[in-house]
PLY file of the C-alpha trace (Angstrom):
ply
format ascii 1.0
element vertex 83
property float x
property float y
property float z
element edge 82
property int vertex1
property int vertex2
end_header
26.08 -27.50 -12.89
25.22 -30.99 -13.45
22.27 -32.33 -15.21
20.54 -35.32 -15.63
17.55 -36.02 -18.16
15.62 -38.31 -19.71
14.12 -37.86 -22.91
10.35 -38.72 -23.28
9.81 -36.87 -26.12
11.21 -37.00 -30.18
9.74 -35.52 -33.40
10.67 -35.55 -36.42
8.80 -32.90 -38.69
10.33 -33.48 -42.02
12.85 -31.17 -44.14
15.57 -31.60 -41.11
12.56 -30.50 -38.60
13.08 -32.14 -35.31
12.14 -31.23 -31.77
12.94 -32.97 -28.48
11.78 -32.60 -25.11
13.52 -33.86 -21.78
12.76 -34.07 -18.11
15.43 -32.51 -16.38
17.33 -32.38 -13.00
20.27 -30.33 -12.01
21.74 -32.20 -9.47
23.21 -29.62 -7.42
20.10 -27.48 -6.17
17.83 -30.53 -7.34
15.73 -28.02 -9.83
13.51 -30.20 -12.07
12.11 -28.87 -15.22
11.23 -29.32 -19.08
14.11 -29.17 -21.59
12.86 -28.34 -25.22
15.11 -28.32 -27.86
14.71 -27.90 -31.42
16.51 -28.34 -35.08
14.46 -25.68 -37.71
16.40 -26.08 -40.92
19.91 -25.42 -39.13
19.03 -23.46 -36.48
19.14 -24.78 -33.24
17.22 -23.40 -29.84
16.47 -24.47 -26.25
13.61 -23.86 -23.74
13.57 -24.46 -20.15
9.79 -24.38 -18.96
8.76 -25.62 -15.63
6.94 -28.73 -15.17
3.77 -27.66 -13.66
3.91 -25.17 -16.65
4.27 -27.63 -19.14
1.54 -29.72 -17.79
-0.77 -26.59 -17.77
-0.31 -26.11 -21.35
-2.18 -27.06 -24.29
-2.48 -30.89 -25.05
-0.60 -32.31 -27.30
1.78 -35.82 -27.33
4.65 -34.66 -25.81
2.86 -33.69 -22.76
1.06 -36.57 -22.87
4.30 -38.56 -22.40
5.50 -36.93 -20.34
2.14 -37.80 -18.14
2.79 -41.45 -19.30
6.75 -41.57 -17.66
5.34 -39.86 -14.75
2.37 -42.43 -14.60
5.63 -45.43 -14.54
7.05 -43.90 -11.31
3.91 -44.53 -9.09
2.05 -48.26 -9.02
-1.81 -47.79 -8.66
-1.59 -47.70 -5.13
0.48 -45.22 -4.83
3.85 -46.64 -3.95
6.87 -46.12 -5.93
7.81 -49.12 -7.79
10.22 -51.27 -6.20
13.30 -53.30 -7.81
0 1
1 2
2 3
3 4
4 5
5 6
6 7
7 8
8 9
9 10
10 11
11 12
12 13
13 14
14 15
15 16
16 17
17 18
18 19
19 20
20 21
21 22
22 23
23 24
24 25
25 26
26 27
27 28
28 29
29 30
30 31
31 32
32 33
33 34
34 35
35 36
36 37
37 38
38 39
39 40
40 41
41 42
42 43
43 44
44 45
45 46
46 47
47 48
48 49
49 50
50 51
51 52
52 53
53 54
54 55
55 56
56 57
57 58
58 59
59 60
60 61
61 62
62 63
63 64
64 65
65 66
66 67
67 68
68 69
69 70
70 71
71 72
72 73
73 74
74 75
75 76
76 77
77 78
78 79
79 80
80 81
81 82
């Protein structure tokens, strides 16, 4: 399986806290999803949460940019931006 993300999302809590959150694509069956992985004073974990999900969920920043990098890939009238 191949994936491809982008991170939109890092925080640092303090006392070698840190979360980060990724949008995600495998790039075999084209799946596209929320990556959350965390650092909790040497323990590591991951999440995998879909995106509507995600964007269901309570507010707070990360979700927020994530709304912001989505916002980047469509212009105000609705086109994708083009290079």
């Amino acid at each position: 399986m191949a994936v491809v993300m982008k991170r939109f999302f890092y925080h640092e809590k303090g006392n070698h806290d840190e979360a980060w959150y990724y949008l995600a694509r495998d790039t075999e069956s084209g799946a596209v999803y929320i990556e959350h992985e965390w650092a909790e004073r040497g323990n590591l974990g991951s999440k995998r949460t879909g995106v509507a999900e995600f964007l269901s969920g309570p507010s707070m920043t990360a979700r927020d940019n994530l709304l912001k990098l989505i916002g980047t890939l469509v212009s105000e009238n609705g086109d994708a931006p083009r290079p």
